[in-house]
Structures are given as C-alpha cells and as structure tokens.
N, C-alpha and C positions, 0 to 999 in steps of 0.2 A: 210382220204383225199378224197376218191369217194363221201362221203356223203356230203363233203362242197365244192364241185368245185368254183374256182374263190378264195377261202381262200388261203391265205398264211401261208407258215410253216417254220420257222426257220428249222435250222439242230437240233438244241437241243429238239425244239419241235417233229419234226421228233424220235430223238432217245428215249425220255421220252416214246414216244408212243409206240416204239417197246421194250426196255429194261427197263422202268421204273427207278428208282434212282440209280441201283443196276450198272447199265453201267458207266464204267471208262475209256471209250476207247477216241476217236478223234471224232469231225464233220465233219472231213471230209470222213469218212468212209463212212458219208451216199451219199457224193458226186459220192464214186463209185459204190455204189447201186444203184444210179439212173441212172447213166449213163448204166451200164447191163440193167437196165428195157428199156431203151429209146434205146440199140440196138434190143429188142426186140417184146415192142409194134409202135415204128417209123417209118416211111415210108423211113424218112430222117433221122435219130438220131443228125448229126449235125443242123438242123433245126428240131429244135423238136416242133409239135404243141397239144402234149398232157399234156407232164410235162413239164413246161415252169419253167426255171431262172428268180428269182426277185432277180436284182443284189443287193448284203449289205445284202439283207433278208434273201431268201430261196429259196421255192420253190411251185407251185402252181399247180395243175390239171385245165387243161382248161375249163371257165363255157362252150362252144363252140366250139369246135376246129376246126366248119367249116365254122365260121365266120359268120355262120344263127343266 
C-alpha cells in the first residue's frame, strides 16, 4: 500500500496480502485494523486524510494528504 499511494484495495486484496489463501476469516476484520491504524497515524481519525474510504471498494493511502 506505501508503495502505490492513490491505489485502491479491496478488503480481500488487503487480506490476500497479509494471509495469503490460507485466510478464512471475515473482511471486515480489515475494517478494524484500519480503523486502530487511523487512531493512531490521524490527526483526526474520524476525518482521516491518510487512509482514506473508497466507499463499495476499499481503501487507499493518500497520493497527497496535504492537498500539494
């Protein structure tokens, strides 16, 4: 995800990436991994401008986050 800012990632692609096939859990697990991450890199976590919601899709790291 660092290395493709502005990319989008499903959950499933998210999970594939961390567990590989071998993972039989939920997607939405990664929903609250991200949410821990974004109260911890956030200024704001409920306005979050680094791991940003693509709603239906996933999720994306900001190519920008300062809007430069």
């Amino acid at each position: 995800m660092m290395a493709s800012p502005g990319r989008v990632f499903s959950r499933l692609d998210l999970l594939d990436k961390l567990q590989g096939d071998t993972y039989e859990g939920y997607g939405r697990t990664i929903d609250v991994h991200i949410r821990n991450l974004r109260t911890k890199i956030e200024p704001d976590p409920r306005n979050p401008r680094y791991v940003q919601t693509v709603y239906g899709i996933g999720y994306r790291l900001a190519a920008d986050p300062n809007g430069n």
